[in-house]
N, C-alpha and C positions, 0 to 999 in steps of 0.2 A: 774825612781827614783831608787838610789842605794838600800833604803831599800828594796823595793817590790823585786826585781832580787834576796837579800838574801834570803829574805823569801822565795820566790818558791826553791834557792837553798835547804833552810835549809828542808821545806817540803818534796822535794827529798832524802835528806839523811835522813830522819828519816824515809823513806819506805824503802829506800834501808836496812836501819837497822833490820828493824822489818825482813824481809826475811833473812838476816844474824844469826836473832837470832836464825830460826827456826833450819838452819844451825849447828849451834851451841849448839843448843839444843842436834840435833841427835849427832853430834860430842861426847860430853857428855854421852849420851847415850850407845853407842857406846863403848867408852870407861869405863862405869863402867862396862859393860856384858863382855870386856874383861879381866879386873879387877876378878871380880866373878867369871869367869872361869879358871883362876890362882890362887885361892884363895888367893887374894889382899883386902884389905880394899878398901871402895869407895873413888874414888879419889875426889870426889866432883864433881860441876861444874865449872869449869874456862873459858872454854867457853864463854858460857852463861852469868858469872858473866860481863865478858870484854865487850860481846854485850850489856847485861844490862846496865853495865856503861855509854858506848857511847851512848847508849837510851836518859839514863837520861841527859846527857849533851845538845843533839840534841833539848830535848825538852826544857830546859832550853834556849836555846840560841831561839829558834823560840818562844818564849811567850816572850824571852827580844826583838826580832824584831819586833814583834805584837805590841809591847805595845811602842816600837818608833817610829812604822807608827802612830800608834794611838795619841802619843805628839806630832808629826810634824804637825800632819792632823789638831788636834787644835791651835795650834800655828799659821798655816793659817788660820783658820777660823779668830782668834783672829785679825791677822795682815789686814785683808780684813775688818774685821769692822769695826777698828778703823781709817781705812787710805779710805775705800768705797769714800765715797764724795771727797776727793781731787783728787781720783784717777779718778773718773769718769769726774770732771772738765777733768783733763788732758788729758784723750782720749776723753772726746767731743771736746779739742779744736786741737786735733790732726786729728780728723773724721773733722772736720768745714775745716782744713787747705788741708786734702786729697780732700774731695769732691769738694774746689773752686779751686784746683788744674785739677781735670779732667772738671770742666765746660770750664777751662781757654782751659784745651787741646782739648773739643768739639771744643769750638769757632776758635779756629786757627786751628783744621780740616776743618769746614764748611769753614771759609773764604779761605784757601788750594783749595780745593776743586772749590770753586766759582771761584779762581785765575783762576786754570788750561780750567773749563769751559768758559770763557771768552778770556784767551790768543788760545783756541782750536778755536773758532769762530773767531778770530781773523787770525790765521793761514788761514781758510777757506776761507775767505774774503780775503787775500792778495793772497790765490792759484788761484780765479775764476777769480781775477780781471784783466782785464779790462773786459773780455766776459761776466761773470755773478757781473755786477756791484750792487752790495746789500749795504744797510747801515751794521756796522757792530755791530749786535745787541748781548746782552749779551749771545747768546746762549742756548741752551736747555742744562737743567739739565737733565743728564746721571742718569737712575738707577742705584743703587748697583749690576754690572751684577751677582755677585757669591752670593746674598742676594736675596732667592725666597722667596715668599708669598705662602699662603695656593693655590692659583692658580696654583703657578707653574710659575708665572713672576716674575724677578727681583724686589725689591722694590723700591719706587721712595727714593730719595736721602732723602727727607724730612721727610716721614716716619720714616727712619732709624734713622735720627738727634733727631725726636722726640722722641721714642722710647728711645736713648741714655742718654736724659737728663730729662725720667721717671725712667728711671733704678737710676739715683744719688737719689732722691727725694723716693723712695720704699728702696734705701738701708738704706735711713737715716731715715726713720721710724722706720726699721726693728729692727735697733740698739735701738732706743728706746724704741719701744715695747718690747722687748727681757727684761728689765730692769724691774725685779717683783717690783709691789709696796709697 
């Protein structure tokens, strides 16, 4: 957010100030002892007065930035309550459109999936045949070979399918639960 970045700027220049004043101070100083040593009248502070200045400005402007993070901050608050319910419609029916979205792309993985295991046993059966003549049956479902179990085996296909289509059903709780009552 542009204001917060001013603010930290503005925070920054008003230390770098305060150190400039001190600066400025001795400057001053400085210059009246060499004043008094020529017997000159005190030149004053001008220094000082210039650092004061910019002080007062730096601070001026970080309390007008303070206090427009702070209208903005209400302004959303403002804007979220009044608009809360319609908006939640619209991302629950945007969560509803995501989630039947990834069941659709479960199902056309598994049946993917099932294709290849099937066209594989198939393959197998047309490589044996005529010597190892087999019917040719739908095949064994392959583990997930790069998917181990707390064992240390591969998981079976179906595990991992179920598992995928708890994950949709836990995130869409999750999002509800998340919503204070």
């Amino acid at each position: 957010m542009k204001i917060t970045t001013e603010i930290v700027s503005a925070q920054a220049t008003l230390e770098s100030l305060t150190f400039r004043r001190e600066e400025a101070r001795q400057a001053d100083t400085a210059a009246y002892a060499k004043a008094l040593r020529g017997g000159k009248n005190d030149p004053g502070t001008p220094k000082t007065d210039a650092v004061d200045a910019e002080i007062v400005g730096a601070q001026r402007r970080l309390a007008a930035l303070q206090r427009a993070l702070d209208d903005v901050e209400a302004e959303v608050i403002e804007a979220v309550r009044q608009h809360r319910e319609q908006w939640l419609v619209e991302v629950d029916e945007q969560l509803e459109q995501e989630h039947e979205a990834k069941r659709k792309l479960l199902a056309e993985l598994a049946t993917a999936r099932e294709t290849i295991v099937v066209t594989s046993a198939l393959r197998v059966w047309i490589a044996g045949f005529p010597m190892k003549a087999t019917s040719v049956s739908r095949g064994v479902v392959p583990p997930v070979a790069d998917l181990l179990g707390q064992n240390g085996e591969p998981l079976a296909w179906e595990k991992v399918r179920q598992a995928l289509e708890n994950d949709l059903e836990v995130a869409r709780a999750a999002a509800v639960e998340a919503v204070p009552a």
